[in-house]
C-alpha positions as CSV (number, residue, x, y, z in Angstrom):
1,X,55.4,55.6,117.0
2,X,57.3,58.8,117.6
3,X,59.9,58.2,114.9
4,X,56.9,57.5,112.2
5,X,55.2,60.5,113.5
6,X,58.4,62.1,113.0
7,X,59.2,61.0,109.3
8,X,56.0,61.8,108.2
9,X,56.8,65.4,109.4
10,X,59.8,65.1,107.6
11,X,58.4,63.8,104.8
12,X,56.0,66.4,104.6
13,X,58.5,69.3,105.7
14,X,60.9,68.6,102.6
15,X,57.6,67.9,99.9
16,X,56.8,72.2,100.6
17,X,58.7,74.2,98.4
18,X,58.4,71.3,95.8
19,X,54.5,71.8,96.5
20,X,54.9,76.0,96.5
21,X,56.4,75.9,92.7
22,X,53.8,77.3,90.4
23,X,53.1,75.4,87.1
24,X,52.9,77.9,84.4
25,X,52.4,78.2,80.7
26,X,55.2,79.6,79.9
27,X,57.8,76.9,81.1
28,X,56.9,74.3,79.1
29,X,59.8,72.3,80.2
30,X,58.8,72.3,83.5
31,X,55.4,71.2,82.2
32,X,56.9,68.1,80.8
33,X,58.8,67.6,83.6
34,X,56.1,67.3,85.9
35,X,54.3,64.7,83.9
36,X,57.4,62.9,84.0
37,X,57.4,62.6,87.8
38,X,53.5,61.3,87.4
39,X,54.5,58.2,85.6
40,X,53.1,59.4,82.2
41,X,55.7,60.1,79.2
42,X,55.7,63.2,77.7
43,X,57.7,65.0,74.8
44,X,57.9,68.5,74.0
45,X,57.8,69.4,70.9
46,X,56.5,72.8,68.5
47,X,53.3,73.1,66.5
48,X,53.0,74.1,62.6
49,X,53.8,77.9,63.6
50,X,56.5,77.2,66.0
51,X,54.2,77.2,69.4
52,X,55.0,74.3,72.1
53,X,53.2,71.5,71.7
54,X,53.4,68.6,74.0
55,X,53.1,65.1,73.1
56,X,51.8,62.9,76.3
57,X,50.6,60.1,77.2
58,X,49.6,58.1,80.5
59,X,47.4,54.7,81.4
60,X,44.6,56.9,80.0
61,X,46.4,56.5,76.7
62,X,48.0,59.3,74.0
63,X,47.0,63.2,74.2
64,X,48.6,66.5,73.1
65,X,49.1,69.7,75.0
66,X,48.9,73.4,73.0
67,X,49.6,76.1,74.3
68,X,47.7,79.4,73.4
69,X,48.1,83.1,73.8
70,X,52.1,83.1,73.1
71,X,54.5,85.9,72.0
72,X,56.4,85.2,69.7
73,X,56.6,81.5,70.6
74,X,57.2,82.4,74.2
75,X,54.9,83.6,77.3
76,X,51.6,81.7,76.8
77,X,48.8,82.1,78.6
78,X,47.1,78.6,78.3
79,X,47.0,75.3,77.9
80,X,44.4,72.7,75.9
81,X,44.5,69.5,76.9
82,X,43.2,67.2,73.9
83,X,43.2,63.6,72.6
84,X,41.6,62.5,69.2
85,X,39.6,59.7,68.0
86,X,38.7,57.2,65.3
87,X,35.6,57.8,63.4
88,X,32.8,55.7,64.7
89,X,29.3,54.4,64.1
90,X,28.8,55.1,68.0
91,X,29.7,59.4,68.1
92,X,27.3,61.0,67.7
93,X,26.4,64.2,68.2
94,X,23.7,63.3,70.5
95,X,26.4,61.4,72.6
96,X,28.9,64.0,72.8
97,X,26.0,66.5,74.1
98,X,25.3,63.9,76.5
99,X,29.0,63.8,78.0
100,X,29.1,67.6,78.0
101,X,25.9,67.9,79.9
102,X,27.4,65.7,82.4
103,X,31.0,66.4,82.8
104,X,33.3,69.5,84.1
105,X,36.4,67.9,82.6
106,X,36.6,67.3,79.0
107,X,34.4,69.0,76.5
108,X,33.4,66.5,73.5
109,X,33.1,67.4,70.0
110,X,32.5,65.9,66.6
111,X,35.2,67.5,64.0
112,X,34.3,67.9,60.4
113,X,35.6,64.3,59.8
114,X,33.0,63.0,62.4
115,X,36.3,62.4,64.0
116,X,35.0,62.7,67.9
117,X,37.8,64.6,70.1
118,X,37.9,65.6,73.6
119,X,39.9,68.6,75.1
120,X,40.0,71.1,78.5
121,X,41.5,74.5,78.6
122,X,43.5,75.9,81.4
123,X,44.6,79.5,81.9
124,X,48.3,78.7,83.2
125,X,50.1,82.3,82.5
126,X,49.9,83.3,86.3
127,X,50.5,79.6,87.2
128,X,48.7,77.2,89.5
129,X,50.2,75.6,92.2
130,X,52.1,71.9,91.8
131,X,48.9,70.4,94.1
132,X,46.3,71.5,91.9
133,X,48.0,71.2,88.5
134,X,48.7,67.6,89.5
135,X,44.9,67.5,90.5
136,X,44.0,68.6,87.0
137,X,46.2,65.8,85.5
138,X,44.3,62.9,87.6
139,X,41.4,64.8,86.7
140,X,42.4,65.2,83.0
141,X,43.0,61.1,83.0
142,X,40.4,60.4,84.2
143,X,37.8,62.1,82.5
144,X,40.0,60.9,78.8
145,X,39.7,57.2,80.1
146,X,35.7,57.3,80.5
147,X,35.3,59.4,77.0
148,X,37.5,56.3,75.5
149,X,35.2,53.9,77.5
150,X,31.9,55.5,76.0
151,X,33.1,55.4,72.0
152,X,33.9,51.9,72.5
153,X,30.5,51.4,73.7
């Protein structure tokens, strides 16, 4: 009992400066990373005017992350998280108010192609710690797998 007691200490000794790291906006690399280590696959890549843009996806399924408030490409101050849809007989604009009244995570919209989309914005330029980022990402998933349920009815 002792030496279980003991490796969990351990275990949870060596897990603190990985659990101190702040997740930030402005190390998009890291961001990937991090995802990485969750099991999901993500890609950086840039947007059409040379912002990061990651390209992710988990058991949830595909999503993109932009990042906002940059200089010169550099030093943003936020993420979106957001994943696209399908036009369908079953979003409406009626359903997405629903979800929204209902939910923290994941605002739902109709685009101007009917096109229903849900995304979440995150103010990352002072960082957040590894705990709640990877909080956010269960969160995220979550939140994208239910919005998937509801358009497929």
């Amino acid at each position: 009992m002792r030496i279980q007691a003991l490796a969990i200490w351990i275990g949870a000794a060596l897990a603190l400066p990985a659990q101190a790291e702040n997740i930030t906006s402005t190390n998009p690399e890291a961001l990937v990373e991090i995802l990485v280590e969750l099991g999901q696959t993500a890609e950086l890549t840039a947007d059409q005017i040379g912002d990061p843009l990651v390209r992710a996806e988990g058991e949830s399924g595909p999503y993109l992350i932009w990042f906002y408030g940059c200089t010169a490409n550099t030093r943003c101050t936020g993420v979106n998280f957001s994943a696209g849809f399908e036009p369908s007989d079953g979003a409406t604009l009626e359903l997405m108010n629903e979800w929204n009244a209902q939910r923290v995570v994941g605002r739902a919209y109709l685009d101007a192609q009917n096109s229903p989309i849900i995304d979440h914005y995150v103010v990352l330029g002072g960082g957040v710690t590894l705990l709640n980022f990877n909080r956010f990402v269960a969160e995220w998933s979550a939140a994208l797998g239910e919005f998937k349920m509801l358009l497929e009815g």
